[in-house]
N, C-alpha and C positions, 0 to 999 in steps of 0.2 A: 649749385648742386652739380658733383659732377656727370651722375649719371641720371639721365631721364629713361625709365624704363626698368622691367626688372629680365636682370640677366639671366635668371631661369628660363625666362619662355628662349632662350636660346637653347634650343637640345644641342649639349654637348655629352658626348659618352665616349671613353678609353675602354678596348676590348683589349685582351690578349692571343695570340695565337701560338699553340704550339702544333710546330711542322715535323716531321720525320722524314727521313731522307735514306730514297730508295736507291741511290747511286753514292758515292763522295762527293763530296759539296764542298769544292773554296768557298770560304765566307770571306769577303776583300775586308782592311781595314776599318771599312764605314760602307753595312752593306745598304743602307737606306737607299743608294743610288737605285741598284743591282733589283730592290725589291719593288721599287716604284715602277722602275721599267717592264719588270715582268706582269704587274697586276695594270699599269694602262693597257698595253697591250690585251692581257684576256679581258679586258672589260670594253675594249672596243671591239675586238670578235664576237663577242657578246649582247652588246648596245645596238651597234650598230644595224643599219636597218636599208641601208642605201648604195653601200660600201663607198663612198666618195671618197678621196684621197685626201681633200679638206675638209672640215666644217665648217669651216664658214661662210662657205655658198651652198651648204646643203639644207633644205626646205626644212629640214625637222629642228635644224637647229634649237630651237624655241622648247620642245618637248623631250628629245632623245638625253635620257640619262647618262651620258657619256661627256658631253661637254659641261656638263652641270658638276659632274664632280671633279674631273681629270682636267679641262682646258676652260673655265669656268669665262665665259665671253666678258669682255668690259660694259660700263654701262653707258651710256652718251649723256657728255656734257654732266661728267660726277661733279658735285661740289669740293672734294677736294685737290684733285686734280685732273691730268689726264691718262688714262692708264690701260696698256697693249693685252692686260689679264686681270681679272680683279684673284682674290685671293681663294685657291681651291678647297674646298670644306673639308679639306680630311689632312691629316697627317700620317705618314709611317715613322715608326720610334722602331728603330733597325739591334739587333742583340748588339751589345757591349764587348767589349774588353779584346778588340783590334783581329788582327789577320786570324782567322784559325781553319783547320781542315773537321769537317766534320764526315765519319765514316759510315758506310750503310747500317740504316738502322736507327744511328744516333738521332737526336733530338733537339732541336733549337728553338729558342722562343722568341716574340717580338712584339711591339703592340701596334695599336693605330687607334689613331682619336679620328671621328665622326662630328661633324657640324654642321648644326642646323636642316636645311634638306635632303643631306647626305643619309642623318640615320633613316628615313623612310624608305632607302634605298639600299639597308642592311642586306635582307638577301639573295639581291643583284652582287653587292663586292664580296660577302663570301662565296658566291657560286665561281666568282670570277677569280678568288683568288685558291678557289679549286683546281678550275682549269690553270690557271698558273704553272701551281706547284708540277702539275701532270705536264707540261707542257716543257717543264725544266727550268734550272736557274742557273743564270752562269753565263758565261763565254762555250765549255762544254753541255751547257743545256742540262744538269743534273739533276734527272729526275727526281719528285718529293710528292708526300702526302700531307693534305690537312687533317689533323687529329682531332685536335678541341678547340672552340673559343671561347672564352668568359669575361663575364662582367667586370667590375672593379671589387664587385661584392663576390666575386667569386662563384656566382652562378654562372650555369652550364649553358653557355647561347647555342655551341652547337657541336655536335660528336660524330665524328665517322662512324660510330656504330652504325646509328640509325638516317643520318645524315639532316632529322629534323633542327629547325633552325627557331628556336624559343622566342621569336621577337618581344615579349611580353616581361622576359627577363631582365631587359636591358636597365642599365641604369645608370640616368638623367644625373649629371652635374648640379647642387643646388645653387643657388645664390648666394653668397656669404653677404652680401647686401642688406640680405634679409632678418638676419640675425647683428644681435650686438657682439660685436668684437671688440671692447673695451676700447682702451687706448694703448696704440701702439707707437709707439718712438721709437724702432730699433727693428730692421729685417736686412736677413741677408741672404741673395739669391748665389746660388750655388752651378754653376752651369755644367751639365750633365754632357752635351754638343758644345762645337764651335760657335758661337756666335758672330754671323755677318751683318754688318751694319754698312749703309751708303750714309753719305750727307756732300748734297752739289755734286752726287754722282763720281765723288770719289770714298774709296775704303774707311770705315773707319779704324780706327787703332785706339792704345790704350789712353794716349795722350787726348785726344778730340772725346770721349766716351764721359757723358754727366748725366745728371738726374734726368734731367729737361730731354734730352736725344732721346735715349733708352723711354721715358716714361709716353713720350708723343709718339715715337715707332712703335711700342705695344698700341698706344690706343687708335693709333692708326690702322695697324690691322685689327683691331676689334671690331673699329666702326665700319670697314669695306665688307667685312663677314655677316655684321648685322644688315646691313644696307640690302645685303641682296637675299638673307635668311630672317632676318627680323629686323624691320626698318622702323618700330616703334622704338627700339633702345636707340639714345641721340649722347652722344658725350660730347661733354662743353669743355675744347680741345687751349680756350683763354685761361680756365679755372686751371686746367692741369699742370698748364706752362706756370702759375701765377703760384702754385704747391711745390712746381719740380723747382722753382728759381728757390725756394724757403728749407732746401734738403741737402744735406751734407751729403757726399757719394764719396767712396774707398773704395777703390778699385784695383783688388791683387788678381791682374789678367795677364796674361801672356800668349803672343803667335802664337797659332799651329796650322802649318802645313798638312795637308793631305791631298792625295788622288784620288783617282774615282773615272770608272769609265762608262763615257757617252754612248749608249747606243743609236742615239740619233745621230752623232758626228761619227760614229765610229773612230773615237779615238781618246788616250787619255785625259782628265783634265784636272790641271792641281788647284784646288781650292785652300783657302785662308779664314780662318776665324779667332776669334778669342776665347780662352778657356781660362777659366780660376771663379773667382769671387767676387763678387758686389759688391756691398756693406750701405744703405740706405738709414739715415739718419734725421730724426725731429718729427712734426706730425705728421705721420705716414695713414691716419683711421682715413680718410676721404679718398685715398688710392689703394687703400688695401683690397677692395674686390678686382680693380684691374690685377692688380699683381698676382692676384689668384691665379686668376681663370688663365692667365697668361701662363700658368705649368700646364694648360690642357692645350693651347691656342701656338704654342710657340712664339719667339720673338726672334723678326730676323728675314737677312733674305736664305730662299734652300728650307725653307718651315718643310716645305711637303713631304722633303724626303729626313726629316729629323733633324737639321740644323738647330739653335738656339733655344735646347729645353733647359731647362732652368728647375730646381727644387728651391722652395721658400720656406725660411725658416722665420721664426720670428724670436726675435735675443730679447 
């Protein structure tokens, strides 16, 4: 079996946000960077309780909701490796379709997926991605407002009208585990971001890229996610290798360069990943729930800031 546990008690939930923007706003080719850095930030003005320049010699470490979502501490002596961060419970999925200006007034949208102890922490990040917005985005600091955020069902989490925040609306990821999903022989993932992949600490490309990579690097991050949000789910990573060696993989991918600027290094940096199509092939029923959850979870390194999302179809 590959999975022990059910992947429901992992709370996952996709919000949406739409912003309006009280200045002109650059939005850079891939603003996930640009957005990430502005919500750690207010969420550390915010968390913060001690103001230490680290955390990791600071006492609350242990408690302060800041390191738990943003800088998510490793765990000592994991059983799968050894590791400088384990994986931060949330994603930003940054608006689409490359460099644009947006002018006062207009409107932009974007989402972020929530995991496991993150959503109890709902609203801590939208207050924090309040102050954000007020606080400006950009290189020029362009001021913005949060307007709405909604569910995947399209209820209303929370409205600048009244500025109440619906926690009650949220809605939980189910299982696909949990249901019969027939038999599937044929899916194809579609990647929406670059995808970046390591193997021995060098790049991968399209040439090195197969079942077995791709399906042990999703459930790699799945299992460092549950480990420190629900350590009752156990994936048996022998069984997956021993399904990903039985699966035909086509893979229409191609480079792509992009930039992106560091506010930690203050400076630009070009990043690489793979874009196109998948094509997964033979008995796929025993991984079809990783492959799911994996359009909520991302695959890849740079997940945080929206790298390696992926839509799954099933042919």
């Amino acid at each position: 079996m590959i999975l022990a546990g059910n992947l429901s008690s992992l709370a996952t939930v996709r919000l949406y946000f739409t912003v309006s923007t009280w200045e002109p706003l650059r939005l850079p080719d891939f603003a996930g960077s640009m957005l990430r850095g502005a919500f750690g930030r207010a969420l550390r003005r915010l968390a913060c309780m001690t103001r230490q320049s680290d955390c990791k010699s600071c006492p609350l470490l242990s408690t302060c909701p800041y390191p738990m979502i943003f800088e998510t501490p490793p765990k000592q002596d994991h059983h799968l490796q050894t590791f400088s961060q384990m994986p931060n419970p949330y994603i930003i999925e940054p608006p689409l379709g490359g460099s644009r200006r947006c002018e006062q007034g207009e409107e932009f949208t974007f989402s972020m997926v929530l995991i496991g102890d993150a959503v109890n922490q709902l609203p801590l990040i939208i207050l924090a991605w309040e102050q954000a917005f007020t606080h400006g985005l950009g290189v020029e600091r362009s001021q913005c407002q949060l307007m709405r955020v909604l569910s995947e069902n399209d209820e209303i989490i929370y409205c600048s009208d009244n500025k109440i925040i619906n926690y009650n609306q949220v809605s939980v990821l189910h299982d696909v585990s949990e249901h019969e999903t027939g038999s599937i022989t044929s899916l194809l993932l579609s990647f929406v971001t670059p995808l970046r992949m390591q193997m021995s600490g060098k790049r991968v490309g399209v040439k090195e890229l197969d079942a077995r990579l791709l399906l042990i690097t999703l459930a790699r991050r799945l299992q460092l996610l549950c480990d420190n949000h629900q350590p009752e789910i156990q994936l048996d990573f022998q069984e997956i290798k021993e399904v990903a060696n039985q699966l035909e993989c086509q893979c229409d991918m191609k480079w792509h360069d992009w930039t992106r600027y560091s506010s930690r290094q203050n400076q630009k940096m070009t990043l690489g990943g793979l874009v196109g199509k998948i094509h997964l092939s033979g008995d796929l029923d025993k991984i079809y729930p990783l492959l799911h959850i994996g359009q909520w979870i991302h695959l890849g390194k740079n997940a945080t800031f929206g790298l390696g999302c992926y839509k799954l179809f099933n042919n």
